[in-house]
C-alpha positions in Angstrom: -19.0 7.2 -10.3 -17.5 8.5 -7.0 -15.3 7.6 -4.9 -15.2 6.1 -1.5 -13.2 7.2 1.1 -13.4 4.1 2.7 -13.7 0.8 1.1 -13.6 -2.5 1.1 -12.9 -4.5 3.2 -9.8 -5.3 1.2 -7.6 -9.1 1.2 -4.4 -8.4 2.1 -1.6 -10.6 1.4 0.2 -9.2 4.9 -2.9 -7.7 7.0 -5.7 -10.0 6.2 -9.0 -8.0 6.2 -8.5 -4.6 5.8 -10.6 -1.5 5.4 -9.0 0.9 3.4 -9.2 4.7 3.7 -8.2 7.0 1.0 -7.2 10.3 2.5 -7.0 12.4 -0.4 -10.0 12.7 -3.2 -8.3 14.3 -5.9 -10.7 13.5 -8.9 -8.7 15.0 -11.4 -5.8 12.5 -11.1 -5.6 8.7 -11.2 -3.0 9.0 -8.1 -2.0 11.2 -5.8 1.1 10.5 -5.2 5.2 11.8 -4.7 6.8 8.9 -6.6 6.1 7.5 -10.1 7.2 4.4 -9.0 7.9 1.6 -11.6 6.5 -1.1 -10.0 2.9 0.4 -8.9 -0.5 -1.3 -9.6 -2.1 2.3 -10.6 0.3 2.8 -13.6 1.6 6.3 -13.9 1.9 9.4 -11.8 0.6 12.0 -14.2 1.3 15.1 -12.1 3.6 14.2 -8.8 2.9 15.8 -5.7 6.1 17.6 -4.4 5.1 18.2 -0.7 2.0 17.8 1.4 1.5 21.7 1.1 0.9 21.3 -2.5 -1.6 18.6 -2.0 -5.3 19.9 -3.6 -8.7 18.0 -2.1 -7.4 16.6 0.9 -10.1 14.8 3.1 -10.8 15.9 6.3 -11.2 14.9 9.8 -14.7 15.0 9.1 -15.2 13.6 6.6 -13.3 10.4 7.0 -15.8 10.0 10.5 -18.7 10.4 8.3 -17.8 7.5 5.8 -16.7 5.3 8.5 -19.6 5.4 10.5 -21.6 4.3 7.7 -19.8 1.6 7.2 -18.6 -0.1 10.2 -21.2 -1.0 11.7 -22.3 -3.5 8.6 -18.8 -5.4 8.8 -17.5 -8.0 11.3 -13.9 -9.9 11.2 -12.1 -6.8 10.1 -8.3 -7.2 11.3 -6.7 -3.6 10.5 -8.3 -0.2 9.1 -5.7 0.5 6.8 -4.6 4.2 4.9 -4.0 3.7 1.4 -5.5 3.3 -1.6 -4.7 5.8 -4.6 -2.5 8.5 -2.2 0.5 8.9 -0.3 -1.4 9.2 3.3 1.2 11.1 4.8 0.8 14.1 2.3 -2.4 14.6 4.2 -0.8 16.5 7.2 -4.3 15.7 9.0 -3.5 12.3 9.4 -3.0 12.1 12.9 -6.3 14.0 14.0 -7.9 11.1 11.6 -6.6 8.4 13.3 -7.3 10.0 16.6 -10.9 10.1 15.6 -10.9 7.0 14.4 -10.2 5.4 17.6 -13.4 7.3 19.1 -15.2 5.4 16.2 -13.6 1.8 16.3 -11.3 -0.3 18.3 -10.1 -2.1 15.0 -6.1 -1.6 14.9 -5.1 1.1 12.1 -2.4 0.5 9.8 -0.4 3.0 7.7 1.2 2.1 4.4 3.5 4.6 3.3 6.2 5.3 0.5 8.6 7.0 3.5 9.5 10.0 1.0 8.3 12.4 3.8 9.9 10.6 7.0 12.5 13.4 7.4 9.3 15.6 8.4 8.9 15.5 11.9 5.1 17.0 11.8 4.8 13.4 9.4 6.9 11.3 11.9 4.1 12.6 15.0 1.4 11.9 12.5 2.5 7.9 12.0 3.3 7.6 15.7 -0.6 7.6 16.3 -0.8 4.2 14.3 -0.7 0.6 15.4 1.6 0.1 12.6 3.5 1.7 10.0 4.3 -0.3 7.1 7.1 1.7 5.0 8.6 0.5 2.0 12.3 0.8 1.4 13.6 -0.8 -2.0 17.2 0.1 -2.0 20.1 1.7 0.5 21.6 2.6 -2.2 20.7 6.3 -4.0 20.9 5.4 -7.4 18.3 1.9 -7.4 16.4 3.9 -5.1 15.8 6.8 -7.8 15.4 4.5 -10.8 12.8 2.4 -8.5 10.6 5.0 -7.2 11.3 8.5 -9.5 10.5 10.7 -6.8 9.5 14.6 -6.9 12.3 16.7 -6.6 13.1 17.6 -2.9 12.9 14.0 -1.4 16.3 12.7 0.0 17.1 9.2 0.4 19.2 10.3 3.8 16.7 12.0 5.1 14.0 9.2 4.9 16.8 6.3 6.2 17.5 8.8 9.4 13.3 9.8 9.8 13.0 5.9 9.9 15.8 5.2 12.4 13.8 8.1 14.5 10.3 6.7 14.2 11.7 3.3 15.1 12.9 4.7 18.2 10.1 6.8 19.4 9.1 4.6 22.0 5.9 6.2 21.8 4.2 2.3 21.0 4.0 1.7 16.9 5.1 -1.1 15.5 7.6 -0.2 12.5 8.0 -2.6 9.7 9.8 -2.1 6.5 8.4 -3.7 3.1 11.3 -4.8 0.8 10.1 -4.9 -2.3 12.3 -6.7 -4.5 12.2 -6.4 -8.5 13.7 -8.2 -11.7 13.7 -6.9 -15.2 12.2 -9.0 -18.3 15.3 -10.9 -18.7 15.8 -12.1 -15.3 18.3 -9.8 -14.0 17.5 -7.9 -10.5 17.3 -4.6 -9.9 17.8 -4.7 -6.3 18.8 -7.5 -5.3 22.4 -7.9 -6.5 25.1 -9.2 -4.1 26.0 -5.5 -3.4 22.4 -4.4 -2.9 21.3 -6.8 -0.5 24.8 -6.1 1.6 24.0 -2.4 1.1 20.4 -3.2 2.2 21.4 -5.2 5.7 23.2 -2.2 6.8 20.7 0.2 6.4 18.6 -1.8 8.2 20.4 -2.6 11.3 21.0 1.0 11.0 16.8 1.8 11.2 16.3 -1.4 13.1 12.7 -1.9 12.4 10.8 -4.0 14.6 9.9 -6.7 11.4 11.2 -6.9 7.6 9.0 -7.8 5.1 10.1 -9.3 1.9 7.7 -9.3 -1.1 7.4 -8.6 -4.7 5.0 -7.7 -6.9 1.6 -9.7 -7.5 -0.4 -7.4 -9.7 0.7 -5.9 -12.9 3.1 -2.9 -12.8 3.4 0.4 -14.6 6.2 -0.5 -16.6 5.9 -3.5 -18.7 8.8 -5.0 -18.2 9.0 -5.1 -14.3 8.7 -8.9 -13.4 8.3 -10.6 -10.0 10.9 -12.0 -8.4 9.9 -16.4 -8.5 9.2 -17.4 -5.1 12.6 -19.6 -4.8 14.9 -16.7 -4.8 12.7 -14.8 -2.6 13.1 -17.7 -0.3 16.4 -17.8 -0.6 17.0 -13.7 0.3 14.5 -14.3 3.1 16.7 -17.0 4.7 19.7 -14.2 3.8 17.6 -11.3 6.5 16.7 -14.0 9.1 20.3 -15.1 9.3 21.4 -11.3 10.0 18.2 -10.2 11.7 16.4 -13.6 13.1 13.5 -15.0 12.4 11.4 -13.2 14.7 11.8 -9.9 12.7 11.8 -11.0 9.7 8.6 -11.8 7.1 8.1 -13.5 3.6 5.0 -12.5 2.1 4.0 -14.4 -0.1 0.0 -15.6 -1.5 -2.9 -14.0 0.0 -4.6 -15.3 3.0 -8.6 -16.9 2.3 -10.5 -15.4 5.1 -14.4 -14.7 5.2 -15.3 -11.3 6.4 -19.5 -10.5 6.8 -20.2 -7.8 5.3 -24.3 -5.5 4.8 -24.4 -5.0 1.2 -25.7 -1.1 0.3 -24.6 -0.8 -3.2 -22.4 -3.4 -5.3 -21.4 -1.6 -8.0 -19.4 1.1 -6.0 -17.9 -1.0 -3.5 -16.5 -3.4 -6.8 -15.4 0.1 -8.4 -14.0 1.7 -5.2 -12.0 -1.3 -4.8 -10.5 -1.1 -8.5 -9.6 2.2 -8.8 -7.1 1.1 -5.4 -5.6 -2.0 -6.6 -6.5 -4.0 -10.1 -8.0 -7.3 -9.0 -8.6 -11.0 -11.0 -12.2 -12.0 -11.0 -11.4 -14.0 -8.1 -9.3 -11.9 -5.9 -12.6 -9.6 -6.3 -14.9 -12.4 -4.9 -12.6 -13.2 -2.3 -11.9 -9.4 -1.1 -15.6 -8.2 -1.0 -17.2 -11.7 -0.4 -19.5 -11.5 -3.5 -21.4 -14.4 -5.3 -19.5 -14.7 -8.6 -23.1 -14.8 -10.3 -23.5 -11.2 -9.2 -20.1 -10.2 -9.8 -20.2 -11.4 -13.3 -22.7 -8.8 -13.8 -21.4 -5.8 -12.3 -18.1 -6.0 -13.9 -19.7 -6.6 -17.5 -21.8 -3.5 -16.3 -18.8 -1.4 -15.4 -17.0 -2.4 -18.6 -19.8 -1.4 -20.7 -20.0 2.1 -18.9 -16.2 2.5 -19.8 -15.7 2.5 -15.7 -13.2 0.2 -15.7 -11.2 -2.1 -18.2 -9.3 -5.4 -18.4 -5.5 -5.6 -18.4 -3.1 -8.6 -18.6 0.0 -10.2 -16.5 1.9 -12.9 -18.0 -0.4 -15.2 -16.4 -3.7 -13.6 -15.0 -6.5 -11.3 -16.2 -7.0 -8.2 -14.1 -9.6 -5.6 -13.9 -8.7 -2.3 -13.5 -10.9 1.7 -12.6 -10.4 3.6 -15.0 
């Protein structure tokens, strides 16, 4: 089955409604990605991608028109187009010609969801200023937890991405910067980055950025190491109240459940918008229904039908059954 370039539209637990676009279309790999984060949704990074240079399939300009034309014409309530999905967006060094177009096409706010590894590069930090948003993850000030975390290609500085953030969050040039903290605990309990030390060494690297919002989450799906657990939603709670008290409540976000919100959306053809959505992010029958607004009845029967093709295939958190693309 092929894959979309855009999809959705998406729930998301931080932008509501979003339709994602997947700027690289690398078939030969599950991910197209620079880290082999442990905590990731997709599982492993077979092959990492050192630099956007090395990247093999990107999509074009073009092409990313043509899909979204398509599309957004058959979906109303939409509340960000977002880049994401199976790649690191900003290894596509066309980014910024993308969005441009994209503003020809819609006047829906874009979004772009990055891993930061490539903020030192300013051709990347020009690319993201063209956004509405930047959401960029940053786990750990400190060089070690931020190895372990995300196992990045070699080449990729933890320096270099703290300083490219500082920049883009002074640009001036109108994007909105905000920083995803995404906090981790082993199996038995312990955290991985957010130890006394951690969060101290955390506080000063952001006053040092100063973002315009913080974000605090942890994980909801299942992650590519097994025992990877999400921090309970007391203790997030309580490190929240920790960054409001040294940043204010204004800047500062706790992410928490997903948000129930309708979106209207022209049906063309089930089965690959259900699979499109899977192969970005694995999804529990009802987080399915929800995201893509389809009657259960009918979704029962598309995901036995993708499960019999060997399109996609069932994995388990502590708690909830997911599906997962192949």
């Amino acid at each position: 089955m092929r894959s979309r370039i855009v999809y959705g539209p998406i729930l998301s637990r931080r932008l509501g409604r979003s339709l994602g676009v997947d700027v690289i279309k690398n078939t030969g790999s599950k991910k197209n990605c620079n880290y082999d984060c442990i905590y990731c949704q997709l599982g492993y990074a077979e092959l990492k991608i050192r630099s956007p240079e090395d990247v093999r399939e990107a999509v074009t300009p073009e092409e990313v028109s043509e899909s979204l034309q398509k599309l957004i014409n058959n979906i109303e309530g939409l509340d960000y187009i977002t880049f994401s999905g199976t790649c690191e967006p900003t290894l596509n060094l066309s980014l910024g010609e993308i969005i441009r177009n994209i503003r020809k096409i819609s006047g829906v706010p874009i979004c772009v969801i990055t891993n930061s590894s490539l903020l030192g590069r300013e051709d990347v930090q020009n690319n993201l200023a063209e956004a509405d948003l930047v959401v960029a993850t940053l786990v750990s000030g400190n060089e070690e937890t931020w190895r372990k975390i995300h196992r990045p290609a070699p080449g990729i500085d933890l320096k270099e991405i703290i300083e490219g953030l500082r920049k883009l969050a002074k640009s001036g040039i109108g994007n909105r910067l905000a920083l995803e903290v995404m906090l981790l605990e082993n199996k038995a309990g312990r955290p991985l980055n957010f130890t006394d030390e951690e969060i101290e060494e955390l506080v000063k690297t952001i006053r040092y950025i100063c973002p315009e919002e913080i974000e605090i989450l942890t994980i909801s799906r299942p992650p590519s190491e097994k025992w990877v657990r999400p921090v309970p939603e007391e203790k997030l709670k309580e490190i929240a109240k920790r960054f409001i008290f040294e940043f204010g409540d204004r800047k500062v976000k706790l992410v928490l459940k997903e948000k129930k919100k309708k979106v209207k959306v022209l049906r063309t053809n089930v089965d690959e918008e259900v699979y499109a959505l899977l192969l970005r992010r694995p999804c529990t029958f009802e987080q399915t229904c929800q995201s893509l607004n389809i009657n259960p009845e009918n979704l029962s029967s598309v995901l036995e039908k993708l499960l019999g093709e060997g399109k996609i295939e069932i994995i388990s958190s502590e708690v909830e059954k997911y599906y997962r693309a192949k």
